[in-house]
C-alpha positions in Angstrom: 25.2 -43.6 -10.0 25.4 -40.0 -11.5 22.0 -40.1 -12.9 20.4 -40.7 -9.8 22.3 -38.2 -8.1 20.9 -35.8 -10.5 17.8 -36.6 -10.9 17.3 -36.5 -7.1 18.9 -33.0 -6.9 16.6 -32.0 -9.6 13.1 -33.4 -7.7 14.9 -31.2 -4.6 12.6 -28.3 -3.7 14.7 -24.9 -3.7 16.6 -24.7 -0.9 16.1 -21.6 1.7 19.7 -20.3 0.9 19.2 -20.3 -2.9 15.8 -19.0 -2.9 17.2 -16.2 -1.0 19.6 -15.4 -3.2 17.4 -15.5 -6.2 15.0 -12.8 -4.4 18.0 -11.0 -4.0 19.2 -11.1 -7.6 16.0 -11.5 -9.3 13.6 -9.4 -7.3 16.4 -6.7 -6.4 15.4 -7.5 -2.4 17.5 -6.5 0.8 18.9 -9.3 2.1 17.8 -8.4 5.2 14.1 -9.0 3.7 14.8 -11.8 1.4 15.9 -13.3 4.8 12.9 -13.1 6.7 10.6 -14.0 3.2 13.0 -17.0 3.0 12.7 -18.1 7.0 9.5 -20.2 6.3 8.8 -21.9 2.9 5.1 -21.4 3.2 6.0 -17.6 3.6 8.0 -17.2 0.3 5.5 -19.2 -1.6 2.7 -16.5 -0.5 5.4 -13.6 -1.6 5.7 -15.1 -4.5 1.9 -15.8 -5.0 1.7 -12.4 -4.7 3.9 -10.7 -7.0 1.8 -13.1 -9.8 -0.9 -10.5 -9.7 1.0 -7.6 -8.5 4.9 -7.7 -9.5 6.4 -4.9 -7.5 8.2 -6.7 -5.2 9.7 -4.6 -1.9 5.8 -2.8 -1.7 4.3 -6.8 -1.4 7.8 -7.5 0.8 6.8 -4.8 3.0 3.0 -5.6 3.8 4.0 -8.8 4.3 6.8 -8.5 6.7 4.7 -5.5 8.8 1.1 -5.9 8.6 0.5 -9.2 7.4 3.4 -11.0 9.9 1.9 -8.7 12.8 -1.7 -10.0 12.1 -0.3 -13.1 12.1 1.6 -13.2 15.3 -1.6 -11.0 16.7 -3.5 -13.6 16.0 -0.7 -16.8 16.7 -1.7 -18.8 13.1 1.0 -19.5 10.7 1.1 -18.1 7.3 -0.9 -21.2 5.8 -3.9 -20.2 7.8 -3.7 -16.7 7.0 -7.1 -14.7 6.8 -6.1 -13.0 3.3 -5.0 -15.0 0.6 -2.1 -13.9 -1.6 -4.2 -12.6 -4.2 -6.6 -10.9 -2.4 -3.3 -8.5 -0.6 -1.9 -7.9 -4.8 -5.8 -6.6 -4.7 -5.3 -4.3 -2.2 -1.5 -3.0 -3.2 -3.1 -2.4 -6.4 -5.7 0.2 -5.4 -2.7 1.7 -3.7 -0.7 1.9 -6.7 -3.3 3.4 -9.0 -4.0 5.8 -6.5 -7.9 4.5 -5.5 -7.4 4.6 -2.1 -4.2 6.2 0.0 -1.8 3.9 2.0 -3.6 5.3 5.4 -6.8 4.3 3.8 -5.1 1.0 2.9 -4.9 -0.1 6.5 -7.9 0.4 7.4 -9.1 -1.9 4.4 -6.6 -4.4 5.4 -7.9 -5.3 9.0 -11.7 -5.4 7.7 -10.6 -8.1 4.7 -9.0 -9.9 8.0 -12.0 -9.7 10.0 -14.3 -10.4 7.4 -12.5 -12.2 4.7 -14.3 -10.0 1.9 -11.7 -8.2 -0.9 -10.1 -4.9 -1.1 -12.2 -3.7 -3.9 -15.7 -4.4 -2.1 -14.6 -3.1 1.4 -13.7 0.2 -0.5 -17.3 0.5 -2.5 -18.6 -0.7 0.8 -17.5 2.0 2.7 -17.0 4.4 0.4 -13.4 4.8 1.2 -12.3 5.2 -2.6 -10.0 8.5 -2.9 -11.4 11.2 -4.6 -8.8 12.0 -7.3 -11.3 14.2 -9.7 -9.5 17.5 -10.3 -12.9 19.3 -10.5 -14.6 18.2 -7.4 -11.2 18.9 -5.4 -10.3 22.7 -7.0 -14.0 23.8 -5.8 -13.7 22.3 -2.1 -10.2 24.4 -2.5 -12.2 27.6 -3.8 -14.7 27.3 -1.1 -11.7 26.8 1.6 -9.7 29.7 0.3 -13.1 31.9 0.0 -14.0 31.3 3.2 -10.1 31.8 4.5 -9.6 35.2 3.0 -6.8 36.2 5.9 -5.2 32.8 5.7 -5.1 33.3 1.9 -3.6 37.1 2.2 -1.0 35.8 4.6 0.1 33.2 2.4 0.4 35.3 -0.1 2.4 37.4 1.7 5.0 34.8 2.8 3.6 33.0 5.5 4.4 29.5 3.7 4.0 27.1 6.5 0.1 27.9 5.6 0.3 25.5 3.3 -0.5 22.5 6.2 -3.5 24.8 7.4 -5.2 24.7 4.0 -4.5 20.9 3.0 -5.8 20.2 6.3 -8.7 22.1 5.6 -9.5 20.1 2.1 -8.8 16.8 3.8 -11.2 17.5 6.9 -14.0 18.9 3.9 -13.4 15.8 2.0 -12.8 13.4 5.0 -9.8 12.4 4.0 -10.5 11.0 0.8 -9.1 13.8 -1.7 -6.1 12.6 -3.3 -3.2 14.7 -1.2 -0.8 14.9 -4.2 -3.5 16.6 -6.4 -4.4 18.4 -3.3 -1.0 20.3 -3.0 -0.4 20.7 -7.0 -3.9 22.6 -7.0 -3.5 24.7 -3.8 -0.7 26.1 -5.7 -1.8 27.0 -8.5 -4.6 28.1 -6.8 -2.5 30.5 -4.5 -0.4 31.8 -6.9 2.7 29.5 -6.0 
């Protein structure tokens, strides 16, 4: 009868189709990526696990379907037996989106919570891979780079422009990578007059 009809459709998981139109509508997805998140139900549950702790959903669609699908296939497991849980790869997206660490740096701490299962946030006090955002500690690297670059500085100065690479080279070589490249460029131009 109809109420067994419907009461079977509703104890019906969502269907592959629908649940990829709903990351469509709802998450504002390319179909193109809802189709691959969709391809394996275990795959869109571990999206979706992870957009619990970290809702930004193409930045968790695309370390899932590139880094997380090539460790994966690396590796020939399935998503169920992945080494980093849901939650732990929000951990990691989140230090990228408050600006701890930088997406390169972000890699690295990827394939080390593979290998060794730990989280984001200990790898990157671990290592001391943590970007260094503090204004002060980056402006005197800068002063200490244009001091000891007093031709590179006039030249700048004088239009030579494409400088600009040579000096936030310089700061990112002084701080080994770590400074923050966005404050790096606002504060080599103020610092150079530009």
């Amino acid at each position: 009868d109809e109420g067994w009809i419907e009461a079977v459709r509703r104890s019906l998981p969502e269907l592959p189709e629908a649940r990829k139109a709903r990351f469509v509508a709802q998450h504002g997805l390319p179909v193109y990526d809802a189709g691959v998140l969709t391809s394996d139900r275990e795959l869109a549950d571990y999206f979706e696990a992870c957009l619990q702790t970290f809702p930004q959903p193409k930045p968790v669609s695309n370390w899932i379907m590139g880094a997380l699908l090539a460790l994966l296939n690396a590796q020939g497991i399935p998503i169920g037996q992945a080494p980093i849980p849901a939650a732990a790869l929000a951990g990691l997206l989140q230090l990228v989106d408050t600006g701890a660490i930088s997406a390169k740096t972000a890699k690295t701490v990827f394939d080390e919570m593979a290998a060794s299962g730990k989280s984001a946030q200990v790898i990157v006090a671990e290592k001391g891979l943590a970007q260094i955002s503090d204004t002060g500690a980056i402006e005197t690297v800068i002063q200490n780079i244009l001091a000891a670059n007093p031709g590179e500085v006039e030249s700048y100065r004088g239009g030579k422009t494409k400088l600009m690479g040579f000096f936030v080279g310089e700061v990112m070589k002084a701080t080994r990578g770590q400074a923050n490249p966005k404050t790096v460029n606002e504060l080599l131009r103020k610092l150079l007059g530009n």
